[in-house]
N, C-alpha and C positions, 0 to 999 in steps of 0.2 A: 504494500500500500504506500501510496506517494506521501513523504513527510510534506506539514506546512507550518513554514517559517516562517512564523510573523515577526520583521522588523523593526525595530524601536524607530523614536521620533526623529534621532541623532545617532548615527549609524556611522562611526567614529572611533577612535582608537582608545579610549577608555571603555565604549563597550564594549569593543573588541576582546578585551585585555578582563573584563570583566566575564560575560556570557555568551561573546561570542566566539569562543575559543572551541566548543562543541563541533562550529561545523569545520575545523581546521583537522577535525581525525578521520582517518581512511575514508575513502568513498563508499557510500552506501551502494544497497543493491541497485537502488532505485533514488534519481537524482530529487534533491528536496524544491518543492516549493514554495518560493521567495513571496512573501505578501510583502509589498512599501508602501499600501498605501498611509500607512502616518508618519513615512519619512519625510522629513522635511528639508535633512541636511547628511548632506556624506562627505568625509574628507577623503582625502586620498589613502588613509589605512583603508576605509571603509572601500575604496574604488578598487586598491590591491583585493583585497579579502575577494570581494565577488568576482571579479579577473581570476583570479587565483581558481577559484570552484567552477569556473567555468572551464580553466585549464585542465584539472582535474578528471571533469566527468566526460571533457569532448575523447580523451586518449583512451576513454573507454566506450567510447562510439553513442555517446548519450548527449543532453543538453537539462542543462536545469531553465526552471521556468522561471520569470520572475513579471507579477503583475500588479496592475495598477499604480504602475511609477509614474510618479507628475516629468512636467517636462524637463522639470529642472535638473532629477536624477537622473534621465536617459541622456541628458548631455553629459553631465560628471561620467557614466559609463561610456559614452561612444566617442571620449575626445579624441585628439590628434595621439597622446600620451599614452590612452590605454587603450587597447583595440577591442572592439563588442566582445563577453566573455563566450569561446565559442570559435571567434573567426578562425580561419587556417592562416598559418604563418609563411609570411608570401618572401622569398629571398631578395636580396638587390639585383634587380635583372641586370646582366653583362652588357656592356657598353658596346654596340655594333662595330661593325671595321672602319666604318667615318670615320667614326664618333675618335677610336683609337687613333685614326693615323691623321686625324684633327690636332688630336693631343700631342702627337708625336712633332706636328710640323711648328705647336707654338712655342714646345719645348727647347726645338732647334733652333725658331728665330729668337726666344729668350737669352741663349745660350751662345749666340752668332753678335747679338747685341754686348752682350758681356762683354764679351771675349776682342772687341774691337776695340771698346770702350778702356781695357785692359791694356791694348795695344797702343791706343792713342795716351795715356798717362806716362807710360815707358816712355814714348820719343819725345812728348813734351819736355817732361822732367831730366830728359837726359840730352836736351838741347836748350832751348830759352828761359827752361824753368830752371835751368846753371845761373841765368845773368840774376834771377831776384833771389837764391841761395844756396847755400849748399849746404845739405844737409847729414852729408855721409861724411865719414871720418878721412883724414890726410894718411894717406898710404894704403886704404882701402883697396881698392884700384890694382896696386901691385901687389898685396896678397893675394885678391884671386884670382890675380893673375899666376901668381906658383900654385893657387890651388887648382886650380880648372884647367891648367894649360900645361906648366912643366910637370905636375905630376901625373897627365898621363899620357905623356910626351911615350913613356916606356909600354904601356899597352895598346898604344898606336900605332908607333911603329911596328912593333910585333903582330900584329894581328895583321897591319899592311902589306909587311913583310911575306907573310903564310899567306896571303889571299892571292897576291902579288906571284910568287910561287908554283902554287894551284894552279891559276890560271893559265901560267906559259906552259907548265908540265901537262895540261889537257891537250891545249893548242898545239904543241909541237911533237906531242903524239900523232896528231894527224897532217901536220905539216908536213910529217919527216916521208910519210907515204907517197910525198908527189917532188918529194925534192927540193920544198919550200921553205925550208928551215930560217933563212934569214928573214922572212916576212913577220918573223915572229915578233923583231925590234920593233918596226913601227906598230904593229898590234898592238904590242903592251904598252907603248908609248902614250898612246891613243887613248886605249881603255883605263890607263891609271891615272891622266896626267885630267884630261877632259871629266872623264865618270868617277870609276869607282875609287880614285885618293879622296874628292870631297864628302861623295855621299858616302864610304865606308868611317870615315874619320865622324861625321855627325850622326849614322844613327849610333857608333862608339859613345862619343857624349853624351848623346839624349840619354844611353841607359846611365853612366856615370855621372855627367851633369844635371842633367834635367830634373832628376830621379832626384837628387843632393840639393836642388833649388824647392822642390814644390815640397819634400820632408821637411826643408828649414822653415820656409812660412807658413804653411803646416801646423806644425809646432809651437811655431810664434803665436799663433792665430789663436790653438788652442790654447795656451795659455796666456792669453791674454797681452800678451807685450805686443802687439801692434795695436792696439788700444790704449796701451800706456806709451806708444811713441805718440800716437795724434793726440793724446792728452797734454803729452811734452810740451806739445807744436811742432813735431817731427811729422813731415809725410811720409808714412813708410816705404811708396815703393821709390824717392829717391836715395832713403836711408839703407834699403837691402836691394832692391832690383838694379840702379843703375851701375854700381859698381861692379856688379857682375854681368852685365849688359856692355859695359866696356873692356870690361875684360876679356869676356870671352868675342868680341868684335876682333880684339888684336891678336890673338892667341889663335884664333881656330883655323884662321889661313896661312898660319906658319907651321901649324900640325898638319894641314891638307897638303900643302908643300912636302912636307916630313914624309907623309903618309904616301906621298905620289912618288918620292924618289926611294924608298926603303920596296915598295912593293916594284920600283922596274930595277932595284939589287937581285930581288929572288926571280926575275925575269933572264936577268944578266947571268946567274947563277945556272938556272937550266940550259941557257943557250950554250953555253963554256962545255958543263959538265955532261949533259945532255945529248946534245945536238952537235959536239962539236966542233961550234963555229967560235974561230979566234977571237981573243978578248976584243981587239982592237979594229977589228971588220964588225961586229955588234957593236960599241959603242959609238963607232963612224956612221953607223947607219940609226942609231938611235939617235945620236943628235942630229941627223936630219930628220928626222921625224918628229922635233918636238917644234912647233908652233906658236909663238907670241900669242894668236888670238886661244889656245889650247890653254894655257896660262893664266889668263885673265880669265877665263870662265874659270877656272879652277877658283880665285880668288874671287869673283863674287858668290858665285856657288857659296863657297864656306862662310863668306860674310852672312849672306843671307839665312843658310843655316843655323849662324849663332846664334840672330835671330828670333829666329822662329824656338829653336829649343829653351832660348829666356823666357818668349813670350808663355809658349805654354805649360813652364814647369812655373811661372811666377801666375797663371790664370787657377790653372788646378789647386795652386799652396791658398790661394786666398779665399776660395768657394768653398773651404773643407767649413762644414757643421760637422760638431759634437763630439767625440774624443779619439783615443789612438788607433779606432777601426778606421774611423771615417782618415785618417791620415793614410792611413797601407791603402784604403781603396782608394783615394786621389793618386798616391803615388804608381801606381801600377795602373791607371789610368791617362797620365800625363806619359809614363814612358811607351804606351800603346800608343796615342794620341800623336805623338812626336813621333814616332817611327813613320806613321801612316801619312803624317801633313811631309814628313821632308820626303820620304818617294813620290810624292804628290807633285810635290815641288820640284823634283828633278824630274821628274817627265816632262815638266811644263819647260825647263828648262831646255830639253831636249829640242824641242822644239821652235828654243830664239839661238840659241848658241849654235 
């Protein structure tokens, strides 16, 4: 037989707490019926409770009844807050494929806007904004410069060196089948001095520099000391960014240099020991092979590289929210990011030089 529950005037959390705790135990066989007609007032215990018994009895394929509610308590039960006791529970419907690659394109031009804006404070600060001050420390400049550039003068060349190496031992394997062996000078001349000395030298940096820039601001960020420079009256990025912006402008086309003449040594090397052509018929033919305008792209190639690997390990350091996660994901993000913009970049190059 159906219980009936007749509800008090004030249908509230002292009644609750008082008599109406009864219907807060297991479910009956058979859902009770709610009489309101001399409710006058329910709070929100009161809107929980009946929610609650509505949740209750619907998971057992039932519905309790509740009648003669004035208007005022079907509103307190059907608000925006509590849904009718009873309704089925509707998920956040997934956002269509627009909808996504909407989100995706405003992400990008948010992120495109940054990241310009980034770019434009760098050259200011590290051109005009010199004449109204300077805010980074006297010999700044030449430290990072031994940090960023002669120290890793030694993994640059080396790695140019073995690339450099590689290269002519592929090439002169099939050279040697046609009798072409000397063609090998200008080859590597070509491919080290124009291509791969610049671009193997920056995406080198990006992982060592880049990587060393967006961990330090980063860092800063997260604790707060770039906050306490613009509190100074310090701007940070020509207090940390420019010094190292300069630095690595002067340094990285004398590593691409480095890198272009150490990788046609391991060229020189296979032709000698290899291919046995005389030291001195390969070096007469390598230096006709190497080109003024070959040279100058080599140098702005790596200037511009510098660049670009300041700009995006100093964008990634200063976007990092919240603590030493969010640090490891910028930074293995900036050296992703930096690898992808400077191949990017030498293609485009390919195509003026």
């Amino acid at each position: 037989m159906m219980q009936v529950v007749i509800l008090p005037e004030s249908v509230t959390r002292d009644w609750i707490e008082k008599e109406g705790r009864a219907l807060l135990s297991p479910p009956a066989a058979e859902p009770p019926l709610l009489d309101a007609s001399k409710v006058r007032l329910v709070d929100s215990a009161g809107v929980s409770l009946l929610w609650y018994l509505g949740r209750q009895y619907a998971r057992a394929g039932k519905k309790i009844i509740l009648r003669n509610a004035s208007r005022e308590v079907l509103a307190a039960l059907t608000g925006a807050v509590y849904p009718h006791p009873g309704a089925p529970e509707r998920g956040t419907p997934e956002p269509n494929v627009l909808v996504r690659l909407g989100d995706a394109a405003v992400g990008l031009y948010n992120t495109a806007v940054l990241a310009l804006s980034m770019l434009a404070e760098i050259l200011y600060w590290g051109t005009f904004g010199l004449l109204k001050k300077r805010d980074f420390q006297k010999g700044a400049i030449e430290q990072q410069m031994f940090q960023m550039g002669y120290r890793a003068l030694g993994i640059v060349g080396l790695l140019s060196f073995l690339i450099g190496n590689v290269l002519a031992l592929q090439a002169a394997m099939q050279l040697e089948h046609f009798g072409a062996g000397i063609f090998l000078a200008p080859m590597i001349v070509i491919s080290m001095i124009k291509e791969l000395g610049p671009l193997m030298t920056a995406i080198i940096l990006t992982g060592r520099n880049g990587s060393a820039v967006t961990a330090e601001i980063a860092t800063m960020v997260v604790g707060e000391e770039i906050d306490a420079l613009r509190t100074m009256g310090i701007h940070p990025i020509q207090y940390v960014i420019v010094p190292k912006f300069f630095a690595l402008s002067i340094t990285m086309p004398l590593l691409s240099i480095t890198a272009s003449f150490t990788g046609l040594l391991g060229g020189y090397l296979v032709a000698v020991f290899y291919l046995d052509i005389s030291s001195g018929l390969f070096i007469r033919e390598m230096m006709k092979s190497i080109a003024l305008a070959d040279v100058i792209a080599n140098i702005v190639k790596s200037v511009v590289f510098s660049w670009l690997i300041i700009w995006i390990g100093a964008f990634h350091g200063f976007r990092v929210r919240g603590g030493a996660e969010a640090v490891g994901r910028e930074t293995t993000a900036s050296v992703v990011t930096g690898i992808f913009i400077i191949i990017m970049a030498d293609a485009i190059f390919s195509f003026v030089f």
